[in-house]
VOBA-1610 file (N, C-alpha, C; in pm, whole numbers, padded with zeros to 5 digits, always signed):
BEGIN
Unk+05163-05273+15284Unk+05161-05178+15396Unk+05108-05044+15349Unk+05003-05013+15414Unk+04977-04845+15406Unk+05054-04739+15467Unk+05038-04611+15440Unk+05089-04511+15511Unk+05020-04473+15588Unk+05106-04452+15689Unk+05046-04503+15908Unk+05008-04369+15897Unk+05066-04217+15877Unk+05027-04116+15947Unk+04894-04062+15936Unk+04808-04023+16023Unk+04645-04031+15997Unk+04695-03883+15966Unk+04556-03888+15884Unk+04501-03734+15789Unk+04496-03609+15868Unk+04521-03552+15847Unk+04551-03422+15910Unk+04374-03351+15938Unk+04340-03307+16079Unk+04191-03309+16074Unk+04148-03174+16041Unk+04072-03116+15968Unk+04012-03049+15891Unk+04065-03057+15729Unk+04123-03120+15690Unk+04162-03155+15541Unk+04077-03151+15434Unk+04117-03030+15344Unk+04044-03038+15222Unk+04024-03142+15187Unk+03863-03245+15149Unk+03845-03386+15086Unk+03847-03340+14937Unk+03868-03248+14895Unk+03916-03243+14750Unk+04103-03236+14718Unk+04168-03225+14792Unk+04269-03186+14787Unk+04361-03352+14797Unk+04422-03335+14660Unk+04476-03458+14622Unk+04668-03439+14650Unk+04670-03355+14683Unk+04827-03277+14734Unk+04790-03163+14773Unk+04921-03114+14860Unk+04943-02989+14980Unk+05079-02999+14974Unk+05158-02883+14953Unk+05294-02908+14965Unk+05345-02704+15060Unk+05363-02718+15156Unk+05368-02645+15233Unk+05509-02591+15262Unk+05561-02459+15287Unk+05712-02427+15248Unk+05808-02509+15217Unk+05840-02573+15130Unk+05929-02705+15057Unk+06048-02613+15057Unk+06152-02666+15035Unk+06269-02640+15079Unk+06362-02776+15012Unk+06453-02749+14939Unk+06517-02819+14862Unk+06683-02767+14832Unk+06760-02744+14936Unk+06886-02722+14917Unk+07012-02770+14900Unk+07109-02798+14858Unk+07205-02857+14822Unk+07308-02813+14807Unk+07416-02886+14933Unk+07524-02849+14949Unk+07665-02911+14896Unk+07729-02838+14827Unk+07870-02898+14828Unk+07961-02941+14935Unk+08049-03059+14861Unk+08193-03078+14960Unk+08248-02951+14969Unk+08325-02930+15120Unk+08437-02838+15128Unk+08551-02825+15013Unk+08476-02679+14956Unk+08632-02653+14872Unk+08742-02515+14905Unk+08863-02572+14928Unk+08956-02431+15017Unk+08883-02432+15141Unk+08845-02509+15209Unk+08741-02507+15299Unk+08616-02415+15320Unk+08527-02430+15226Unk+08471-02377+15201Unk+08341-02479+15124Unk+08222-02423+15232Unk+08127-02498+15144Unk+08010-02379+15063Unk+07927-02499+14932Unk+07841-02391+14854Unk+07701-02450+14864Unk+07643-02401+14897Unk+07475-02416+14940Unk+07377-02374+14803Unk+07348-02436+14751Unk+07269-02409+14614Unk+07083-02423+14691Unk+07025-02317+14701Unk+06865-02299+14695Unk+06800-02319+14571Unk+06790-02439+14593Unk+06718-02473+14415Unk+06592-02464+14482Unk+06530-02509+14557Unk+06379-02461+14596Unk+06392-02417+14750Unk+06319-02296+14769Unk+06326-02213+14893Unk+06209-02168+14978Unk+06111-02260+14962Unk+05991-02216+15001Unk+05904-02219+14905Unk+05809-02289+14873Unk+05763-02299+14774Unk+05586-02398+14849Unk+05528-02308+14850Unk+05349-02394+14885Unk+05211-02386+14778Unk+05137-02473+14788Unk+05123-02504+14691Unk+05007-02640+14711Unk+04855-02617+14661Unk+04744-02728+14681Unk+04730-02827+14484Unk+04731-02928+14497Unk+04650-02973+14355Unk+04516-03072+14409Unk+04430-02998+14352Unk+04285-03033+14381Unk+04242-03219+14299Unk+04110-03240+14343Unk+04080-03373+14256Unk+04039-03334+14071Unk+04107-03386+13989Unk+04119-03386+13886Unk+04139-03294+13796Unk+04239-03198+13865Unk+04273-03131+13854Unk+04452-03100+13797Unk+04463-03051+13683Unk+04580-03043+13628Unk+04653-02887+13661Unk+04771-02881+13747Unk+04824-02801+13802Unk+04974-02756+13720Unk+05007-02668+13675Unk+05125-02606+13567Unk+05221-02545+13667Unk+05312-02574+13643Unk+05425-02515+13712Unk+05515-02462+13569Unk+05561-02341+13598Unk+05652-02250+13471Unk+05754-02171+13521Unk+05846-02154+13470Unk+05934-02084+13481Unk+06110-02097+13370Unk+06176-02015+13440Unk+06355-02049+13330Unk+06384-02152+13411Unk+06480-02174+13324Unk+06547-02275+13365Unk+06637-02251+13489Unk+06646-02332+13570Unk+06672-02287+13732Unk+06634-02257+13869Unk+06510-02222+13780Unk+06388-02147+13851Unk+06356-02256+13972Unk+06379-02440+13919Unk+06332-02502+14078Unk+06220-02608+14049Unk+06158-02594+13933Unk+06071-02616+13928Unk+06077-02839+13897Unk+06173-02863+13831Unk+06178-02964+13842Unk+06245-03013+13952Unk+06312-02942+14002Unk+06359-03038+14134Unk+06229-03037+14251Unk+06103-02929+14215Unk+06005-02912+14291Unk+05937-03114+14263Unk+05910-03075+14108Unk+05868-03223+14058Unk+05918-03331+14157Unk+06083-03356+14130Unk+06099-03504+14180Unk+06104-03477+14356Unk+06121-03390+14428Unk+06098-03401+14606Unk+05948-03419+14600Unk+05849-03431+14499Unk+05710-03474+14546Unk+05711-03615+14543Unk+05775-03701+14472Unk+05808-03827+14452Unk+05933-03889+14510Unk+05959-03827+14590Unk+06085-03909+14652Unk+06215-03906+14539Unk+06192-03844+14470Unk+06312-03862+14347Unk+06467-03773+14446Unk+06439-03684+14502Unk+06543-03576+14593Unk+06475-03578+14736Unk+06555-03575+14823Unk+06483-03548+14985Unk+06472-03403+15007Unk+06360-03348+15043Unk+06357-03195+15109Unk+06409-03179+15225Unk+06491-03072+15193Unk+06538-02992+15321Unk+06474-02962+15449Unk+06368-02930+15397Unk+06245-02920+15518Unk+06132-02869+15428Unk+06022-02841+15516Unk+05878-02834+15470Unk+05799-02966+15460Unk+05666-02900+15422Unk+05596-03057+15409Unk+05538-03082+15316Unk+05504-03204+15286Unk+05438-03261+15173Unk+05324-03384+15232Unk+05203-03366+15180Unk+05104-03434+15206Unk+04990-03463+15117Unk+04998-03610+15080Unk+04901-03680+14985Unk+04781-03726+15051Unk+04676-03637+15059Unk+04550-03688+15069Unk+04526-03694+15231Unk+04615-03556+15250Unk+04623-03544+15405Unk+04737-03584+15503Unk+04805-03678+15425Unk+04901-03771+15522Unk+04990-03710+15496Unk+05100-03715+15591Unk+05231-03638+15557Unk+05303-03782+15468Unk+05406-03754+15366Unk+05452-03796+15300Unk+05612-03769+15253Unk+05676-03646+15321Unk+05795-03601+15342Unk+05893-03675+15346Unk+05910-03698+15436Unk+06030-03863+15459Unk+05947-03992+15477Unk+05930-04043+15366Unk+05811-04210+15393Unk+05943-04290+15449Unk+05908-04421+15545Unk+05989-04516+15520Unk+05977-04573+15371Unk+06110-04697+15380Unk+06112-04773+15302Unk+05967-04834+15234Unk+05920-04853+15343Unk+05749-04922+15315Unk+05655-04837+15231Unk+05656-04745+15281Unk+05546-04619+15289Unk+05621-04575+15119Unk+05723-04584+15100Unk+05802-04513+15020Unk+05702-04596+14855Unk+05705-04760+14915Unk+05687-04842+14808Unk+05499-04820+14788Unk+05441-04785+14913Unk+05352-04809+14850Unk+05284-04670+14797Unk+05344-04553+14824Unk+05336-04437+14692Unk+05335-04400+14575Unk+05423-04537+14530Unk+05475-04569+14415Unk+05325-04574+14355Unk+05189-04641+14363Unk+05121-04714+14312Unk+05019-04561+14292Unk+05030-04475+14352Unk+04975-04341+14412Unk+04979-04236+14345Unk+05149-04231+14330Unk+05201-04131+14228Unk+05319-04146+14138Unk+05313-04130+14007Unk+05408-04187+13911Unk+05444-04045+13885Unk+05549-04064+13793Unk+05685-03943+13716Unk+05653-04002+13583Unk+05692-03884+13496Unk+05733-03915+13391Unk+05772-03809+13348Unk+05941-03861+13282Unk+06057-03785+13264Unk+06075-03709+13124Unk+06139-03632+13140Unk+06151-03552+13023Unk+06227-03650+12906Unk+06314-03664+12902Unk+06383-03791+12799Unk+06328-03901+12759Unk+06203-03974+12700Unk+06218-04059+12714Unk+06324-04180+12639Unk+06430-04117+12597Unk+06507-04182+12541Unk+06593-04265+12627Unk+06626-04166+12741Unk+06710-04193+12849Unk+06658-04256+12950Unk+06476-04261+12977Unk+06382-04318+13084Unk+06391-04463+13035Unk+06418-04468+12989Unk+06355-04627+12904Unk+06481-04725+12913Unk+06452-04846+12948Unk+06574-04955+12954Unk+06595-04984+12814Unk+06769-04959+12768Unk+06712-05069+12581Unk+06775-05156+12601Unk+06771-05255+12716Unk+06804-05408+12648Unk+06662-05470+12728Unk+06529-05400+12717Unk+06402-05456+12758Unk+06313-05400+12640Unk+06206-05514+12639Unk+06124-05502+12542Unk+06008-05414+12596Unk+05937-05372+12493Unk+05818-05249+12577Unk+05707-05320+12666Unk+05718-05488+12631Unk+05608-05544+12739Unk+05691-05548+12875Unk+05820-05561+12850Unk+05892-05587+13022Unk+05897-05473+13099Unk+05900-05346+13014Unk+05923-05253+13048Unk+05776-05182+13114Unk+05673-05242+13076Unk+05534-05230+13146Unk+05506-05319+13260Unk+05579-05492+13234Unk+05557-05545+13330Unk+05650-05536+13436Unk+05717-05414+13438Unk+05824-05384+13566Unk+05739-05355+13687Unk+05639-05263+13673Unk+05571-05188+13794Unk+05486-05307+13821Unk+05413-05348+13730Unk+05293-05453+13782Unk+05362-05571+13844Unk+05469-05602+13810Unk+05506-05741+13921Unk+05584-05669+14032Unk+05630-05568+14067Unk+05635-05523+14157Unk+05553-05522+14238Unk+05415-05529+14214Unk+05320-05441+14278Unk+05248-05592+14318Unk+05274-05703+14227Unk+05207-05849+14268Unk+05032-05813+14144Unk+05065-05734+14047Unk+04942-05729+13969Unk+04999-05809+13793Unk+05086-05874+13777Unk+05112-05954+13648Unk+05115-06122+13680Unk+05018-06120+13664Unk+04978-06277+13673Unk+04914-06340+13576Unk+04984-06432+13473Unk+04914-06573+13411Unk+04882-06467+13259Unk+04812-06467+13191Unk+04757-06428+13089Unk+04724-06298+13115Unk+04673-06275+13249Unk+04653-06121+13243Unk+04722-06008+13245Unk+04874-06056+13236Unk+04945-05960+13236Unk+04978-05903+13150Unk+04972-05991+12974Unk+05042-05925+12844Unk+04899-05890+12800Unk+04793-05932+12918Unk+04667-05847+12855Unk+04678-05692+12875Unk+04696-05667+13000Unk+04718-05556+13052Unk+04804-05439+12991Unk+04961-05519+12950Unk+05017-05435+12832Unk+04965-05395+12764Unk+04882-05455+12663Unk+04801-05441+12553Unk+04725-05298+12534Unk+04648-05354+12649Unk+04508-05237+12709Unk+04601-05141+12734Unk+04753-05116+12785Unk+04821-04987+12798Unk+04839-04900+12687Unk+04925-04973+12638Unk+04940-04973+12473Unk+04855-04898+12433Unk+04725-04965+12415Unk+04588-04930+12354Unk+04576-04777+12414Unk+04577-04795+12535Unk+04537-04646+12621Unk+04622-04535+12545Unk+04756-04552+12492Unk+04809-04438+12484Unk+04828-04423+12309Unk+04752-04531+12231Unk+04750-04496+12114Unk+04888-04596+12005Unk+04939-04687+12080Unk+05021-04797+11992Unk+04944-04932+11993Unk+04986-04984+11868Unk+04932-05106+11863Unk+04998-05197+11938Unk+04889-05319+11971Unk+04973-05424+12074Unk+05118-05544+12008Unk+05122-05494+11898Unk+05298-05583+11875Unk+05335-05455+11904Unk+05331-05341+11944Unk+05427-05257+11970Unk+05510-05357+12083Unk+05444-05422+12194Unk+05544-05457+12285Unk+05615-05554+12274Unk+05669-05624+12176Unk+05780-05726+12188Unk+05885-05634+12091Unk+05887-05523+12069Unk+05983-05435+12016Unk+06041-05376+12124Unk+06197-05286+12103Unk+06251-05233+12184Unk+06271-05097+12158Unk+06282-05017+12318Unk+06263-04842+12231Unk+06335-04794+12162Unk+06494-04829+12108Unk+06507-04765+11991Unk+06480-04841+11887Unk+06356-04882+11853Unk+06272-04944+11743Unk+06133-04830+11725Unk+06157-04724+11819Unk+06080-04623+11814Unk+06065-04477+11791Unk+05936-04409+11731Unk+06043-04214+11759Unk+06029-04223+11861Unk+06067-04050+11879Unk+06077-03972+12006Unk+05947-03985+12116Unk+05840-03962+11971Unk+05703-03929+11986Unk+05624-04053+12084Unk+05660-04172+12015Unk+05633-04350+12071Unk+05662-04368+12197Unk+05772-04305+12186Unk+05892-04354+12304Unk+05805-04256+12424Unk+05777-04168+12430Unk+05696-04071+12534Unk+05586-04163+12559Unk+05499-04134+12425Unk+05378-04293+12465Unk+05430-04386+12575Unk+05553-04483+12565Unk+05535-04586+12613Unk+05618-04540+12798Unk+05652-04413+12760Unk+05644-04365+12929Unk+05516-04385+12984Unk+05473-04316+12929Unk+05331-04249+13003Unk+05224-04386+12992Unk+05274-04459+12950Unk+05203-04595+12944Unk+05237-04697+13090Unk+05399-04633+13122Unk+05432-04712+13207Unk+05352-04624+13377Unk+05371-04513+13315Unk+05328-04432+13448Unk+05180-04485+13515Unk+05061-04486+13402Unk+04982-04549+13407Unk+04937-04694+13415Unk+05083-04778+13430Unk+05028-04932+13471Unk+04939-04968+13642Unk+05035-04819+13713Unk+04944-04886+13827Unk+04816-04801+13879Unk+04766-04746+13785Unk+04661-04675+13810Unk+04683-04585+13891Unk+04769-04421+13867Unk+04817-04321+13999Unk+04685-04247+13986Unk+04684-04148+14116Unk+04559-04116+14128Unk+04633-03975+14110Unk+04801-03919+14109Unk+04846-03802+14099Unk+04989-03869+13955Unk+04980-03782+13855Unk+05078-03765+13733Unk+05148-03674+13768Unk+05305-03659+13708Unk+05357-03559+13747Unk+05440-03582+13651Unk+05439-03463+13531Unk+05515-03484+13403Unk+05634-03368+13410Unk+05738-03404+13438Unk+05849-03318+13379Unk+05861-03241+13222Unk+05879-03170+13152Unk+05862-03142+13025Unk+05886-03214+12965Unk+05757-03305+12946Unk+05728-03442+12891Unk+05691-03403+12740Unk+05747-03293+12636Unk+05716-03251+12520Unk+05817-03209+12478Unk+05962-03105+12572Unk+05998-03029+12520Unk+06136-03107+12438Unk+06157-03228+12419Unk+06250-03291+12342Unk+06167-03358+12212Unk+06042-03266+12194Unk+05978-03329+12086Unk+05951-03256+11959Unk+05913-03278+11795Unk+05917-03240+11714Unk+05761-03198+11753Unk+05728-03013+11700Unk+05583-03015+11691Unk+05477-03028+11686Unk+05459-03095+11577Unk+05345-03219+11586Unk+05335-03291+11603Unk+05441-03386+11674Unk+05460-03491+11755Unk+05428-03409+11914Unk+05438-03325+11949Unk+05413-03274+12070Unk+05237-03236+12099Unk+05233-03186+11981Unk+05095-03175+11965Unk+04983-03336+12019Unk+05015-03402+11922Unk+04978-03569+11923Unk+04968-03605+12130Unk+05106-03567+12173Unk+05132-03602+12304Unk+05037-03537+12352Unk+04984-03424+12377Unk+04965-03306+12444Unk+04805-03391+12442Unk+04774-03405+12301Unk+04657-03449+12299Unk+04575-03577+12374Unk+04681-03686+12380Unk+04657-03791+12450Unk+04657-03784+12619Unk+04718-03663+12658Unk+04758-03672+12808Unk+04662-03591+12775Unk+04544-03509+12741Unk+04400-03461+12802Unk+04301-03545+12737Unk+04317-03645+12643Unk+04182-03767+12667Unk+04227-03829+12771Unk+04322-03878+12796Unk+04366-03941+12918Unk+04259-03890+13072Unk+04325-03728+13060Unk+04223-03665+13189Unk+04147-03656+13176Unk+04037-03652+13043Unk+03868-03702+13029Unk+03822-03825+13081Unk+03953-03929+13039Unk+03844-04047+13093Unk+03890-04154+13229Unk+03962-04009+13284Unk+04010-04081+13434Unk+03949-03945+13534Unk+03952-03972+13669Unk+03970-03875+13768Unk+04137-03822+13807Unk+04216-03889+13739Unk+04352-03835+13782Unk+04393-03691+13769Unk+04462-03660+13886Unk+04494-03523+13855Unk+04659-03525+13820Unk+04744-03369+13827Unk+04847-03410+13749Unk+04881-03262+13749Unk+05029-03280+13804Unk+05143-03131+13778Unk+05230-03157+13648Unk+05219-03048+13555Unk+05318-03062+13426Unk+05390-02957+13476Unk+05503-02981+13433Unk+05636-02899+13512Unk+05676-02816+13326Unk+05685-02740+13296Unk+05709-02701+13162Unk+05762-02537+13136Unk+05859-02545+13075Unk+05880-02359+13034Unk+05822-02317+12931Unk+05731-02382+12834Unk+05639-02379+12737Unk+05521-02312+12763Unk+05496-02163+12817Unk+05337-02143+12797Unk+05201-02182+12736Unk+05257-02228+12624Unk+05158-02229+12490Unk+05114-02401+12572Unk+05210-02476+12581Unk+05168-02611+12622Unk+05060-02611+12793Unk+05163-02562+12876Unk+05063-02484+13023Unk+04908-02433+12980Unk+04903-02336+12885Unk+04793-02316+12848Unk+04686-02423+12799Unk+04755-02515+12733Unk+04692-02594+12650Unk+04606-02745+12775Unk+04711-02758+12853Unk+04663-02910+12924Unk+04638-02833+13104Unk+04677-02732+13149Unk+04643-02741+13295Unk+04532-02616+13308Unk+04446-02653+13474Unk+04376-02540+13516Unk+04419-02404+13576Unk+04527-02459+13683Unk+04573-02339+13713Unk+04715-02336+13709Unk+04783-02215+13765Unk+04949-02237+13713Unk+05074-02176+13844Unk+05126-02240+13853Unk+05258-02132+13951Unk+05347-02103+13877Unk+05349-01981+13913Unk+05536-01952+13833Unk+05615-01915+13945Unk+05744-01949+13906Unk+05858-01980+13995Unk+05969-01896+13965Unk+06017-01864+14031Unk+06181-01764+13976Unk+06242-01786+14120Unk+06370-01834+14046Unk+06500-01850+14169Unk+06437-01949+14258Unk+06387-02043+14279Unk+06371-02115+14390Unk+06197-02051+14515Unk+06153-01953+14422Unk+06025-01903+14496Unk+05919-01929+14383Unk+05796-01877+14462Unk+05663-01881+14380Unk+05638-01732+14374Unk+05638-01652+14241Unk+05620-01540+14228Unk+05472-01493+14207Unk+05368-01600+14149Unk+05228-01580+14090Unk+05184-01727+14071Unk+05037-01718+14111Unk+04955-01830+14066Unk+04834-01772+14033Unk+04722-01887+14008Unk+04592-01811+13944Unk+04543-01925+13867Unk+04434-01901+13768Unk+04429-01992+13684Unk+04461-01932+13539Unk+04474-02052+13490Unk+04607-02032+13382Unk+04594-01945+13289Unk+04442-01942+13260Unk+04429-01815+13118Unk+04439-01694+13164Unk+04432-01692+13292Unk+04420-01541+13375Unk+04577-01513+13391Unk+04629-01538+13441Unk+04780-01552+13472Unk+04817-01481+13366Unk+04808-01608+13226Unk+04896-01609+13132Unk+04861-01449+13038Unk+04717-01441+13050Unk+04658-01319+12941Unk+04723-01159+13041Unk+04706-01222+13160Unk+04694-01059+13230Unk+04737-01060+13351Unk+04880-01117+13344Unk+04996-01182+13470Unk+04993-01026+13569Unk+05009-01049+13700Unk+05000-00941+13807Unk+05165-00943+13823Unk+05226-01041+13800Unk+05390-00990+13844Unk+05485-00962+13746Unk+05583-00882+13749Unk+05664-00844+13616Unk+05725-00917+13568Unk+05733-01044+13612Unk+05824-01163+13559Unk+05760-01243+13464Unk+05633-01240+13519Unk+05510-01333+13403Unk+05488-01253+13298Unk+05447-01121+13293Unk+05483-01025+13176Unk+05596-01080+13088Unk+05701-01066+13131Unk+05809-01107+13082Unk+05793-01263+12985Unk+05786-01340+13065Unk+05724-01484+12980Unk+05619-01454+12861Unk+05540-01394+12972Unk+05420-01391+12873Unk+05453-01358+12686Unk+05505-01202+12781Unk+05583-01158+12607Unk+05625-01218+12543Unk+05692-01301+12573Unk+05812-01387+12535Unk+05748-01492+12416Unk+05604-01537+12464Unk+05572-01609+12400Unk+05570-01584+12220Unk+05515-01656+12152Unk+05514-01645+11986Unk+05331-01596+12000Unk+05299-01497+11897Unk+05143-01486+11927Unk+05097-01642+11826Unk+04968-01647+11875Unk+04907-01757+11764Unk+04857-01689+11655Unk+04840-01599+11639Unk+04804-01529+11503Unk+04824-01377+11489Unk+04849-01372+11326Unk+04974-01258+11306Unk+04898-01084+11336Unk+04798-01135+11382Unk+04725-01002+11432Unk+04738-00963+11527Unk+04770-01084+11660Unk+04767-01083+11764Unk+04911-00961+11788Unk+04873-00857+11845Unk+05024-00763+11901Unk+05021-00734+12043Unk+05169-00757+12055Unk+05174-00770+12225Unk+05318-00690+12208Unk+05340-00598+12355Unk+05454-00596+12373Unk+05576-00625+12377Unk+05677-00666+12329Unk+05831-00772+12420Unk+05874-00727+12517Unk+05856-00719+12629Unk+05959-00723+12771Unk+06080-00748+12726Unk+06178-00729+12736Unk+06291-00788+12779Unk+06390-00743+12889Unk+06433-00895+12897Unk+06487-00859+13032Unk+06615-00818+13063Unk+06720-00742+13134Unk+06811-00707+13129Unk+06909-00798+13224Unk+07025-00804+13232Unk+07091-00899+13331Unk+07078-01045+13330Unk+07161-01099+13396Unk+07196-01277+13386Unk+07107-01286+13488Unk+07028-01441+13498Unk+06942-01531+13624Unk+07055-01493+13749Unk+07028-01435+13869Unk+07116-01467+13993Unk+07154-01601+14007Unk+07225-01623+14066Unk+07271-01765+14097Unk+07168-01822+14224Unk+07175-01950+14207Unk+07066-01977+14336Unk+07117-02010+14498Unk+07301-02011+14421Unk+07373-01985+14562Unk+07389-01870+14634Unk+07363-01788+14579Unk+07366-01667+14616Unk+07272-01573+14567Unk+07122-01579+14621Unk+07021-01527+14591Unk+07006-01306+14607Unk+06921-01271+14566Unk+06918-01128+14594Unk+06899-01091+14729Unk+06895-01041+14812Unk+06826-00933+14876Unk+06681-00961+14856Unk+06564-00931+15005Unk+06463-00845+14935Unk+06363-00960+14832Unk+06309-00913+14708Unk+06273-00965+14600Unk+06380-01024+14498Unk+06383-01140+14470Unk+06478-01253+14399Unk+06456-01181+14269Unk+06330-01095+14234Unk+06388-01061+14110Unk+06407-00906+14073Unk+06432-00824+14215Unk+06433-00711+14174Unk+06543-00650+14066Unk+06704-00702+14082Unk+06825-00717+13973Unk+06749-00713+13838Unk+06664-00777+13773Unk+06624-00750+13662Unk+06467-00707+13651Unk+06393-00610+13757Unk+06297-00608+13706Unk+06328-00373+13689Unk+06220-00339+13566Unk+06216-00238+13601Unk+06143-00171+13638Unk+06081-00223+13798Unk+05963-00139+13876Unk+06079-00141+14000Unk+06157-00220+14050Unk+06224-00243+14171Unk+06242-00079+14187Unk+06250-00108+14372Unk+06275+00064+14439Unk+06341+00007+14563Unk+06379+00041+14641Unk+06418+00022+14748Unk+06344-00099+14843Unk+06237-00033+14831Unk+06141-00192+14928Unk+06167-00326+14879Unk+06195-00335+14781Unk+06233-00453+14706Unk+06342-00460+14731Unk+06436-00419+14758Unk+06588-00429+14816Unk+06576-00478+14938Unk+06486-00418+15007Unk+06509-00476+15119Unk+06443-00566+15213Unk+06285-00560+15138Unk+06233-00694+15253Unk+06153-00773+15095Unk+06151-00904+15120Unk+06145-00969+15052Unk+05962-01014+15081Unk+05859-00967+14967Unk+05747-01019+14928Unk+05699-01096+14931Unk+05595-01108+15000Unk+05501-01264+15066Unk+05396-01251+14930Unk+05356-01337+14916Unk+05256-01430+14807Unk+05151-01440+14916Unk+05032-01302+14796Unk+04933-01251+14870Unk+04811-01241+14795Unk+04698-01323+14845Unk+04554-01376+14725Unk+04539-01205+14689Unk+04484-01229+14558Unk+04421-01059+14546Unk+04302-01120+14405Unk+04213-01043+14410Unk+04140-01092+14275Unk+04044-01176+14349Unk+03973-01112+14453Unk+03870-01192+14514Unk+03945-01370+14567Unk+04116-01403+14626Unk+04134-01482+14621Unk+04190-01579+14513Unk+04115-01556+14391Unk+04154-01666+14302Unk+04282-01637+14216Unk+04348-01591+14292Unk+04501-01491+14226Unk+04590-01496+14348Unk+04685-01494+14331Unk+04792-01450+14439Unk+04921-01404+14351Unk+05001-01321+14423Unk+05157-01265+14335Unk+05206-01172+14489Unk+05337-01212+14468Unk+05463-01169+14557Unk+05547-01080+14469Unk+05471-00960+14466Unk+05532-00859+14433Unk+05516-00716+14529Unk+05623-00648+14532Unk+05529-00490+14629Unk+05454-00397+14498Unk+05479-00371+14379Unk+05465-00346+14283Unk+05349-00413+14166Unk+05289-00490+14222Unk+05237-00608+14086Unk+05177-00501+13953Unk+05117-00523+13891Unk+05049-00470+13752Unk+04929-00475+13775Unk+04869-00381+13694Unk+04734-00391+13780Unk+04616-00466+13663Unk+04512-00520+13772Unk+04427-00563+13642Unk+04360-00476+13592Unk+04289-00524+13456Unk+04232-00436+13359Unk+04307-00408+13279Unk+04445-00409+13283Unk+04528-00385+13159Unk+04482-00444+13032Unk+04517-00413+12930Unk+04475-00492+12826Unk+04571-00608+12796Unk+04490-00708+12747Unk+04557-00867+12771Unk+04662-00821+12701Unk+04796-00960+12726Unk+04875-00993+12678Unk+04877-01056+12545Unk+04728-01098+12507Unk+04690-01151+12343Unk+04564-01110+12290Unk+04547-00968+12352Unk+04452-00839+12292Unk+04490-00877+12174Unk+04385-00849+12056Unk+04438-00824+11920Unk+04355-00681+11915Unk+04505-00586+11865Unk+04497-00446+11847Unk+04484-00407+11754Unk+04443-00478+11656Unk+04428-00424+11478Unk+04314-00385+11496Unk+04328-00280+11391Unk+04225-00200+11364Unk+04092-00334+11252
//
């Protein structure tokens, strides 16, 4: 069965996702009678183009993975919309639900915890394909193979089981599974950050030959700049359940328009010991997402906030000829000198 809802008419034909004020809230049981409403995502829009790798960043809290799994049916949205290739995709049926699956894959941050261990790494590949009615006769432990192959293990890797593997393998044979049914959208949770360095490196590397020799496009969800920098085109950053800045990624990251990306930015390690940058730091605890600010979500810790920021809360507004946007009343202005200027004499 396909998905019935026809394409929305004037639809970007490059536009491989559209996700339009998303909304992702979550409520508690009555306690003392009393219920608690957690805004883990609050509005949040947002295009990923054809073959095109899209970065999502922020702290932890910020939304950004629960943004991940409501694109996949992993959490139901509160409201807003979501649309693959034009079609709305928000609440699929059961049907519609299954045949997304083949469309758009996950892959989870753990793969220690993603992975079945009382299945071998070929069953664990031939899960999606006989689902799907594509493991048949000989061609199916061919198919493993060629996965395998795709992500850089040899083919007895699959009659082994994943803790017969590292950390590093064990990611491989995610992203091996993600790719059994050929998705035309990836969507990696910080698919690195439980990894040793150069084992992350190795990963990082295979998921962009990967995007050389496919058209797939692909959101990495990550609080890692250095990695954002490394595998996507353009980037959102997120705080509290909003989108504070987007752009494309070297622009963002070198010469961020909102005070929060400053903040990251700083934050980062330079790549070389010449490189001198400011440290931001920030003052005050993350707000809670049950109980958001006033105004701008991050005026509590920023130090440009004034009153306007107290009180009406900042729309996400293109600037930079368009290819920029930031929800700030305040942003930074361009021309500053980058965030990885090297200032030595």
């Amino acid at each position: 069965m396909t998905i019935v809802d026809e394409a929305r008419p004037g639809a970007d034909a490059s536009e491989v996702l559209r996700v339009d004020d998303l909304k992702v809230h979550f409520t508690s049981a009555a306690i003392n009678g009393r219920k608690r409403t957690v805004y883990a995502v609050d509005g949040v829009s947002f295009t990923v183009r054809e073959n095109e790798a899209l970065g999502i960043i922020g702290e932890s809290g910020c939304g950004k993975s629960t943004t991940g799994r409501a694109l996949v049916q992993l959490v139901d949205p509160t409201s807003g919309r979501i649309a693959f290739r034009g079609r709305d995709i928000t609440r699929p049926a059961r049907a519609e639900r299954h045949e997304l699956r083949k469309k758009m894959q996950f892959v989870f941050q753990d793969p220690q915890s993603s992975l079945n261990p009382r299945m071998t790494v070929q069953e664990i590949l031939a899960e999606p394909l006989r689902a799907f009615g594509r493991w048949k006769g000989r061609s199916g432990p061919a198919k493993a193979a060629e996965l395998l192959d795709r992500v850089g293990l040899p083919a007895t890797a699959r009659n082994r089981y994943p803790h017969e593997f590292s950390g590093g393998q064990r990611q491989r044979i995610g992203i091996a599974r993600a790719l059994a049914l050929d998705p035309e959208l990836l969507i990696l949770d910080e698919p690195v950050s439980a990894l040793d360095v150069s084992v992350q490196a190795q990963v990082l590397n295979l998921l962009m030959d990967l995007r050389r020799s496919s058209s797939m496009s692909s959101v990495m969800i990550s609080h890692d700049l250095d990695v954002i920098r490394h595998v996507t085109d353009r980037v959102v950053v997120m705080y509290l359940g909003v989108i504070v800045e987007t752009g494309p990624a070297d622009e963002v990251l070198d010469q961020p328009l909102h005070p929060y990306t400053a903040a990251l930015a700083s934050a980062t390690p330079p790549s070389s010991p010449d490189d001198v940058r400011e440290r931001i730091v920030l003052q005050g605890e993350l707000p809670s997402a049950s109980n958001p600010p006033s105004g701008c979500r991050f005026r509590t810790r920023c130090w440009r906030a004034d009153e306007v920021c107290v009180a009406v809360q900042p729309v996400l507004t293109p600037v930079a000829g368009g290819s920029r946007s930031v929800a700030c009343h305040h942003p930074l202005q361009l021309g500053l000198p980058s965030m990885r200027k090297d200032t030595a004499a």
